[in-house]
TORKOL-4160 file (C-alpha; in steps of 0.2 Angstrom, whole numbers, padded with zeros to 4 digits, m for minus):
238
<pt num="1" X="m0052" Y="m0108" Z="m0159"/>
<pt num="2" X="m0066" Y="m0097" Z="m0161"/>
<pt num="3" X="m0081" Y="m0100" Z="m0150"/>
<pt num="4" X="m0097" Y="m0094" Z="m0151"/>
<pt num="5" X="m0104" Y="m0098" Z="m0133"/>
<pt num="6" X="m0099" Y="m0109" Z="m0117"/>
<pt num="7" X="m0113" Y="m0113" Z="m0107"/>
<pt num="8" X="m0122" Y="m0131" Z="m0096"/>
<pt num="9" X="m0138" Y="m0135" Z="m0100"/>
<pt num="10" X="m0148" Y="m0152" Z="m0103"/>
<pt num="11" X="m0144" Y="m0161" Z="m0120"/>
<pt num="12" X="m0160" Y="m0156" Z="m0130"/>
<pt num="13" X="m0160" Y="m0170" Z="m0144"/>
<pt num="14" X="m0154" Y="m0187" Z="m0149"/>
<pt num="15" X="m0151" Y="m0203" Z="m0140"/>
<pt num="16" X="m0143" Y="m0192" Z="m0124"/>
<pt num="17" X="m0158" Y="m0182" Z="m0123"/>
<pt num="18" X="m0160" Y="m0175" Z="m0106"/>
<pt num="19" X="m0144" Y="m0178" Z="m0100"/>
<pt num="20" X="m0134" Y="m0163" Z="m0090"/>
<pt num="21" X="m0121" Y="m0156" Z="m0100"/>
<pt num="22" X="m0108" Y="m0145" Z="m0106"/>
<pt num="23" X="m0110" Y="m0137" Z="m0122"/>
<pt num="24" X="m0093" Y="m0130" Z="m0131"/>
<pt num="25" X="m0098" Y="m0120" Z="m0148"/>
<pt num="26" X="m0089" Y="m0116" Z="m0162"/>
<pt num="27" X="m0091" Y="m0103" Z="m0172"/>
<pt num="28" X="m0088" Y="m0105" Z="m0189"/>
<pt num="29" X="m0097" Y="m0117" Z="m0203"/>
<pt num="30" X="m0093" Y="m0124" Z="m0220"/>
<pt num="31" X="m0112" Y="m0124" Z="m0224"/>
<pt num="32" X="m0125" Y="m0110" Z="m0224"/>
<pt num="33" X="m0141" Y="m0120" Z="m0219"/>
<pt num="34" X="m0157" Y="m0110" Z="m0223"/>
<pt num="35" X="m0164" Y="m0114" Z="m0207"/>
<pt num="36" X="m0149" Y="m0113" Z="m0196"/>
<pt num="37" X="m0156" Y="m0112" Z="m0178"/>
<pt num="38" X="m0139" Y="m0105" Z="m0173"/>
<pt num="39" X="m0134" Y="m0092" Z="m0186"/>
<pt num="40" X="m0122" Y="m0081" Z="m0175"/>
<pt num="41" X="m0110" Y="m0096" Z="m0176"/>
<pt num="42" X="m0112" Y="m0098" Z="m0196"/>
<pt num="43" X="m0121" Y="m0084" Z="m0206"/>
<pt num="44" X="m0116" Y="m0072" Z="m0196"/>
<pt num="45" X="m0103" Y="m0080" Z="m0184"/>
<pt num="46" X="m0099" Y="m0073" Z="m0166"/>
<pt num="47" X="m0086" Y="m0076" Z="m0153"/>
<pt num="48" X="m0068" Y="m0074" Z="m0145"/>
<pt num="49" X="m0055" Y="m0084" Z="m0147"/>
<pt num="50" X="m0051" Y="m0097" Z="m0134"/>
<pt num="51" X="m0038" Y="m0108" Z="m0130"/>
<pt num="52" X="m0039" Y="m0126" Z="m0128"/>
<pt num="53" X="m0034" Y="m0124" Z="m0109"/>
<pt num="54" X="m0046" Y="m0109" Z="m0105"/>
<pt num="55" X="m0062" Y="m0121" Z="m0112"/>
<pt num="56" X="m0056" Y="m0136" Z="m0104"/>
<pt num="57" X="m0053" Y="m0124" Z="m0088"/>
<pt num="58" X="m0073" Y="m0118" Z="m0092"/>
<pt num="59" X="m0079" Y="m0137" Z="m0096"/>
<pt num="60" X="m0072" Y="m0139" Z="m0078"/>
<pt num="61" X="m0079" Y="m0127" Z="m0069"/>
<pt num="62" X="m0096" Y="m0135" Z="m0072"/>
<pt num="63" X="m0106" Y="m0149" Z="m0064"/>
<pt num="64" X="m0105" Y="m0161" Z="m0079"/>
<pt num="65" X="m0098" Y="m0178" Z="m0085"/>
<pt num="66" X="m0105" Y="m0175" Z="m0103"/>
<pt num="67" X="m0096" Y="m0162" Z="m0115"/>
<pt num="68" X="m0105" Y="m0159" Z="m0132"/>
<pt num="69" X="m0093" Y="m0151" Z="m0145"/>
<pt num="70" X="m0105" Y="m0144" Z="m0158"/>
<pt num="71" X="m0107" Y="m0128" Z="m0168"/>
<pt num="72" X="m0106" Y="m0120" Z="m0183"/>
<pt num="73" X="m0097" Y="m0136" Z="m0187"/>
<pt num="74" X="m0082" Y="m0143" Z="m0174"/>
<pt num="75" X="m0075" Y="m0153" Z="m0189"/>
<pt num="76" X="m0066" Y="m0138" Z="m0198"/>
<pt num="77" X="m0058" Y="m0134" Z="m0183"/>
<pt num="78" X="m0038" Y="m0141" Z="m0181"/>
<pt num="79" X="m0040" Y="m0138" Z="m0160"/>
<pt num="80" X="m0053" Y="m0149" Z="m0161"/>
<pt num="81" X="m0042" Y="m0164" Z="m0161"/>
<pt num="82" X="m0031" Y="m0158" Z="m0145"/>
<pt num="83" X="m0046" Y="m0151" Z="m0134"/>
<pt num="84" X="m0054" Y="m0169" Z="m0138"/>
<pt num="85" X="m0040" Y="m0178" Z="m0134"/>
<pt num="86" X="m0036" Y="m0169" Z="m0117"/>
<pt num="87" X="m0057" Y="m0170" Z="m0112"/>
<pt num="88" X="m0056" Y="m0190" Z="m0116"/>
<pt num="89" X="m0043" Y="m0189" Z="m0104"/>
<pt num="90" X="m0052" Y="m0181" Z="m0090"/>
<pt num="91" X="m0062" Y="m0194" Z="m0090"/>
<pt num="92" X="m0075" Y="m0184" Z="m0097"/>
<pt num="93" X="m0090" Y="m0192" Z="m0111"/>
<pt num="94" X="m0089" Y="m0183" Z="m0128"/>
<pt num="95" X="m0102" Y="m0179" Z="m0139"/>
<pt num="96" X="m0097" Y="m0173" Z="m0157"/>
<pt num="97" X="m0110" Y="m0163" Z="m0167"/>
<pt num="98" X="m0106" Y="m0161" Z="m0185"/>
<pt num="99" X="m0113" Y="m0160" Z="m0204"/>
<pt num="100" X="m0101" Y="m0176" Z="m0208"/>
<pt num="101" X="m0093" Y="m0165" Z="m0224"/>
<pt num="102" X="m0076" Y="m0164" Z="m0216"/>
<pt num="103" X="m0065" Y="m0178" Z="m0207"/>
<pt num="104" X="m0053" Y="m0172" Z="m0192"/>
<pt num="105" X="m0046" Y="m0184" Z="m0179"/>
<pt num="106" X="m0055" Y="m0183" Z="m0164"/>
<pt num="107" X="m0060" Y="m0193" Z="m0147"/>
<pt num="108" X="m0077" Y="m0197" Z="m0147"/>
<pt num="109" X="m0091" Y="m0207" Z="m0138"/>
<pt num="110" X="m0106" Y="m0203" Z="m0148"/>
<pt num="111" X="m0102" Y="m0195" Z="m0167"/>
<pt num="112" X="m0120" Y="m0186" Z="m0170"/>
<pt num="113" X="m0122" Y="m0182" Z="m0187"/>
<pt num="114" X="m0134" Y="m0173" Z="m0195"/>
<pt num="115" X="m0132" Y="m0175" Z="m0215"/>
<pt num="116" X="m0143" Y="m0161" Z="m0222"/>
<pt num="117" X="m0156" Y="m0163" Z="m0235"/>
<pt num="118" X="m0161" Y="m0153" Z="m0250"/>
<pt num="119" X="m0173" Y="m0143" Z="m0237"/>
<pt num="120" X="m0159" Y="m0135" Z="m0232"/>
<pt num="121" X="m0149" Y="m0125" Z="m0246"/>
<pt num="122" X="m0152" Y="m0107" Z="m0244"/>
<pt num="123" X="m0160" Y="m0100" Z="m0261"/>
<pt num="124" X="m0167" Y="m0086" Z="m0247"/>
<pt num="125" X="m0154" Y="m0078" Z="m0235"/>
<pt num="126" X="m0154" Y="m0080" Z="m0219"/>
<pt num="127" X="m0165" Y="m0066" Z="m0208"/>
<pt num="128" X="m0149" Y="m0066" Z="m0198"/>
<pt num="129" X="m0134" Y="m0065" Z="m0212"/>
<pt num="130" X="m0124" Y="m0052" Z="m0214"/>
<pt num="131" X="m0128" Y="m0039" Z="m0225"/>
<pt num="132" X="m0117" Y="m0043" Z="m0241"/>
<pt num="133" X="m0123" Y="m0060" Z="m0237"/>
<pt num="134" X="m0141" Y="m0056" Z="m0242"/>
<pt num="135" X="m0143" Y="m0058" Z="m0259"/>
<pt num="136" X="m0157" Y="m0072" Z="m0263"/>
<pt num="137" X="m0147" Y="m0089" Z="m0268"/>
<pt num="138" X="m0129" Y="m0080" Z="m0266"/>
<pt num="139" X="m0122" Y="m0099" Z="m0256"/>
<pt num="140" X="m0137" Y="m0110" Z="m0263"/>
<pt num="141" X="m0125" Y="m0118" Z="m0277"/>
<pt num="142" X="m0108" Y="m0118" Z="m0266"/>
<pt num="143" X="m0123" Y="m0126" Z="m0249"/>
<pt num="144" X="m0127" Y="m0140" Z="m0261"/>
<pt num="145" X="m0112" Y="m0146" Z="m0269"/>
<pt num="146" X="m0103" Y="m0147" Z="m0249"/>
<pt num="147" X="m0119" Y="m0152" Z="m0239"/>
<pt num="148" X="m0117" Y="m0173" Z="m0241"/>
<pt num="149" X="m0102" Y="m0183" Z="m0241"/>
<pt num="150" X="m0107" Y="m0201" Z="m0239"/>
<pt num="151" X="m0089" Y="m0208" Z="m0241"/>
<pt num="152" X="m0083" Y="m0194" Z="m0223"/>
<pt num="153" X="m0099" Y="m0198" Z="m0215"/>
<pt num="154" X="m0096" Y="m0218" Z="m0215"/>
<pt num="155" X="m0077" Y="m0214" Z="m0209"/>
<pt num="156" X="m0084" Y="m0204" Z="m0194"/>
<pt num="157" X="m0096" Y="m0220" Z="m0190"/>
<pt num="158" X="m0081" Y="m0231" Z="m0192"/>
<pt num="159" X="m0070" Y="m0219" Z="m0177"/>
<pt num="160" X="m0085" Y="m0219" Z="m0165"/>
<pt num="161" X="m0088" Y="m0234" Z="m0152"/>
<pt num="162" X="m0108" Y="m0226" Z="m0156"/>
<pt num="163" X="m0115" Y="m0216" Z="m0169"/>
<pt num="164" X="m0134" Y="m0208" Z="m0172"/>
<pt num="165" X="m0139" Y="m0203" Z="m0190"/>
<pt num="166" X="m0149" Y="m0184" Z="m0185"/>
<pt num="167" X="m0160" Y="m0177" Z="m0199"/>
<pt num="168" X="m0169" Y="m0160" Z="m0201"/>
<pt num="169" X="m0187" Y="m0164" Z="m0207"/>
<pt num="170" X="m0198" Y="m0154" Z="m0215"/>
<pt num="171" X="m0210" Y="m0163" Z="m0224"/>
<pt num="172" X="m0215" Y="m0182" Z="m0228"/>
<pt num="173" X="m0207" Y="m0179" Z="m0245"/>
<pt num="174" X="m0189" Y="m0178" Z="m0233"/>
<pt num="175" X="m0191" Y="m0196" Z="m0231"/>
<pt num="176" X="m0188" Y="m0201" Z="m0249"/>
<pt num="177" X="m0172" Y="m0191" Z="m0250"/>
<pt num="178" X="m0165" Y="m0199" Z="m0235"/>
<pt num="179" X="m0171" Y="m0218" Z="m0240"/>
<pt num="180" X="m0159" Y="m0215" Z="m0254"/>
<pt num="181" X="m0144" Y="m0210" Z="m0245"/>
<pt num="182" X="m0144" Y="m0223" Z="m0231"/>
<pt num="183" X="m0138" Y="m0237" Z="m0242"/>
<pt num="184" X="m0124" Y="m0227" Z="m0247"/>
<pt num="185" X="m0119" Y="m0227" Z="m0226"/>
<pt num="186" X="m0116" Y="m0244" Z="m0224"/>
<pt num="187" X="m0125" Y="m0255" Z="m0213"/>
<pt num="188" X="m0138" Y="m0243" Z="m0205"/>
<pt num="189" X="m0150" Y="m0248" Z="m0190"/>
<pt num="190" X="m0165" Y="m0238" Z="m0191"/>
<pt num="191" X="m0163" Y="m0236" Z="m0173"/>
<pt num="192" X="m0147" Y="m0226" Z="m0175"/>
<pt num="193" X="m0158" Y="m0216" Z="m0190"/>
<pt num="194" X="m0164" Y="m0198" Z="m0179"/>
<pt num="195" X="m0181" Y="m0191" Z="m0187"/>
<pt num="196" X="m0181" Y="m0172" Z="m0181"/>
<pt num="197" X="m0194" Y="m0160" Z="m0185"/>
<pt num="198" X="m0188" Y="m0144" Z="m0194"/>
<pt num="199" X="m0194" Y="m0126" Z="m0182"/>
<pt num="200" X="m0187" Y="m0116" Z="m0169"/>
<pt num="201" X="m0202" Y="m0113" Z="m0160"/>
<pt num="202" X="m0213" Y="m0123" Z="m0150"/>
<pt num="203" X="m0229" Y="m0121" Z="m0160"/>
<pt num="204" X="m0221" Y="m0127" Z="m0176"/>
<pt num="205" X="m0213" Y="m0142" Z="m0169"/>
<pt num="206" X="m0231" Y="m0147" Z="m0160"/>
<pt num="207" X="m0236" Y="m0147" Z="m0177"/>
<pt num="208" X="m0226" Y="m0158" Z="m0186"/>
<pt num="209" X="m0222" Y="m0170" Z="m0172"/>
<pt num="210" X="m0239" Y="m0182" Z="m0176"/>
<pt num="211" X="m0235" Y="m0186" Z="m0193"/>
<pt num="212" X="m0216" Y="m0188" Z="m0190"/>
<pt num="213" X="m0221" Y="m0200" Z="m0175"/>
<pt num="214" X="m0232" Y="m0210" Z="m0186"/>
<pt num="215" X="m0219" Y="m0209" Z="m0198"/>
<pt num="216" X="m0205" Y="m0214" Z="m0186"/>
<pt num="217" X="m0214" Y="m0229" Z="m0181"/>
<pt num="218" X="m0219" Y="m0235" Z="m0199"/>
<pt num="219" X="m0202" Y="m0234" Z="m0203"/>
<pt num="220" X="m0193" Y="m0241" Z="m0185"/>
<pt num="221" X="m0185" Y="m0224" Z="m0185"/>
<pt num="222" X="m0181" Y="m0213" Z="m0168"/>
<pt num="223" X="m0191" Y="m0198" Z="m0166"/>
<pt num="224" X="m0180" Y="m0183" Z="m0161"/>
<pt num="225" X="m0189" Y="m0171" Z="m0150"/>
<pt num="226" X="m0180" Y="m0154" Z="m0146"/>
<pt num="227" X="m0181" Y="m0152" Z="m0129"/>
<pt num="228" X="m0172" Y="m0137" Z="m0125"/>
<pt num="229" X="m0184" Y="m0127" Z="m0137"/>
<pt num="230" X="m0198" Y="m0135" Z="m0126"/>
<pt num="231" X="m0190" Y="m0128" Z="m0109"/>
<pt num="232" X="m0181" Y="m0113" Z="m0115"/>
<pt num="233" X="m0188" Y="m0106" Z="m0132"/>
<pt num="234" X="m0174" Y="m0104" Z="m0146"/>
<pt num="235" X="m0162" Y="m0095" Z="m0135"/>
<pt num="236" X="m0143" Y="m0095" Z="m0132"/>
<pt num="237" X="m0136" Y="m0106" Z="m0119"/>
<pt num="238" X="m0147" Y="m0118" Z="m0117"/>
């Protein structure tokens, strides 16, 4: 498969925040988010091709228990299914990140999906997009239509022995939209329910962290810090 970036770092967000892991990224995405934070692996994807073994020979190599398979967006990939399967039996934790458009088989501890909101269909390019990629609005209507799938996102929470609902938040209005969709999930706890705030920099975040807290605890919802932007700025391999 195509990957992006192999690196170890600390989990930055959700319920494994702070823990040591290994980080394996796709590169490749059905979805073309606005304010993708990781745009060489989607707008403008990056990468060499790897084998399964030569990953797993890399995951290894590193002084982890934790393997987060993220992206761009793991699900589309068929290896995803056999480099899962021989991690799981390594004895090793696995962390899927994905949109929850797509369905694959895979073996997984904690499914961490991020369903993405109207905030995040692209009627602007990307600063990072190709160039024929540029034109105002070019994926806007092809984001929209693929960006939720209820009916994939409830079979990813019924393959996972733990799951943890991750959503981008811009604004208070967010909340609304995503009040509307959780019925449509099944039965939801609002502690599995991840309130992020939208920004790749530390001085954005800071500023929409008090109202989303408030909001988080109005609601019984988790707040979802970004740690890695905290230690490392919005960088690659961290």
């Amino acid at each position: 498969m195509k990957i992006s970036e192999l690196f170890f770092s600390l989990q930055g967000e959700g319920k494994l925040t702070g823990v040591p892991s290994v980080f394996v990224r796709v590169s490749g995405c059905n979805l073309r988010c606005v304010w993708c934070d990781t745009p060489y692996a989607s707008w403008s994807p990056e990468g060499e091709n790897r084998t399964v073994e030569e990953i797993v020979a890399y995951v290894r190599g590193q002084p982890a228990r934790h393997v987060v398979l993220t992206g761009g967006e793991p699900m589309i990939m068929p290896e995803i299914t056999p480099l899962s399967a021989e991690l799981r039996r390594l004895g090793y934790h696995i962390t899927v990140e994905t949109a929850g458009t797509f369905v694959r088989e895979v073996s997984v501890d904690l499914m961490s999906i991020s369903p993405k909101l109207a905030n995040s269909t692209p009627h602007q390019p990307h600063p990072a997009a190709r160039e024929g990629d540029r034109v105002p609005g070019k994926f806007a209507a092809a984001h929209e239509a693929a960006r939720l799938n209820p009916g994939a996102i409830r079979e990813l929470i019924a393959c996972a022995g733990e799951h943890q609902l991750k959503f981008v938040v811009a604004s208070e209005g967010d909340l609304e939209e995503i009040e509307a969709l959780l019925p449509e999930l099944g039965e939801i706890r609002p502690s599995d329910v991840l309130l992020m705030p939208e920004g790749t920099d530390g001085l954005t975040l800071r500023a929409r962290t008090p109202w989303l807290g408030e909001l988080c605890k109005r609601k019984g919802y988790r707040f979802c810090p970004r740690l890695h932007i905290e230690l490392y700025g919005n960088t690659r391999g961290t």
